[in-house]
C-alpha positions, -999 to 999 in steps of 0.1 A, spaced: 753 -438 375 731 -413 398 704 -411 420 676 -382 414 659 -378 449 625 -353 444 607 -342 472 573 -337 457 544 -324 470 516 -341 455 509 -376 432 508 -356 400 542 -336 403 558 -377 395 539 -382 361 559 -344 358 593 -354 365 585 -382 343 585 -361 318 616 -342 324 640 -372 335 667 -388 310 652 -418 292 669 -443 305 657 -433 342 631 -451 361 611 -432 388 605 -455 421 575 -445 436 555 -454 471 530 -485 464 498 -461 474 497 -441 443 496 -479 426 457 -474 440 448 -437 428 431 -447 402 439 -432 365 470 -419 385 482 -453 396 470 -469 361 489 -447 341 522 -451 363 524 -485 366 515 -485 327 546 -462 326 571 -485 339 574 -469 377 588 -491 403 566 -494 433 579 -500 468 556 -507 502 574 -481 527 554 -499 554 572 -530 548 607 -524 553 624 -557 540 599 -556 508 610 -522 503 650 -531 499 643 -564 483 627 -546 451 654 -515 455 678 -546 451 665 -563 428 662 -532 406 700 -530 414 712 -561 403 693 -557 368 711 -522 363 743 -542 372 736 -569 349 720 -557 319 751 -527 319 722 -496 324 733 -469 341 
């Protein structure tokens, strides 16, 4: 198992990195792109995990719950 972190400069370089990612990889992305518009609508239509950065505890409840599926569906 691995982590990709990208530092990415604007909303459209993540439907990029979509793109070049293994397969079996899914992008987590900041909940404000959710509301761009086409952009939001075609990554949540791609499977991206959204967190809220403003809310701290959301935030790690959806990092862990993405966690525990990895663990118990045997993804890595």
């Amino acid at each position: 198992p691995y982590v990709i972190v990208c530092n990415h400069q604007a909303s459209l370089d993540l439907m990029g990195m979509v793109e070049v990612i293994p397969e079996r990889c899914v992008p987590i992305a900041k909940k404000e792109l959710l509301y761009m518009g086409t952009v939001g609508w075609a990554c949540w239509l791609s499977g991206i995990i959204f967190i809220d950065r403003h809310r701290r505890e959301a935030a790690i409840d959806v990092i862990s719950q993405t966690a525990r599926t990895m663990w118990r569906e045997n993804v890595r």
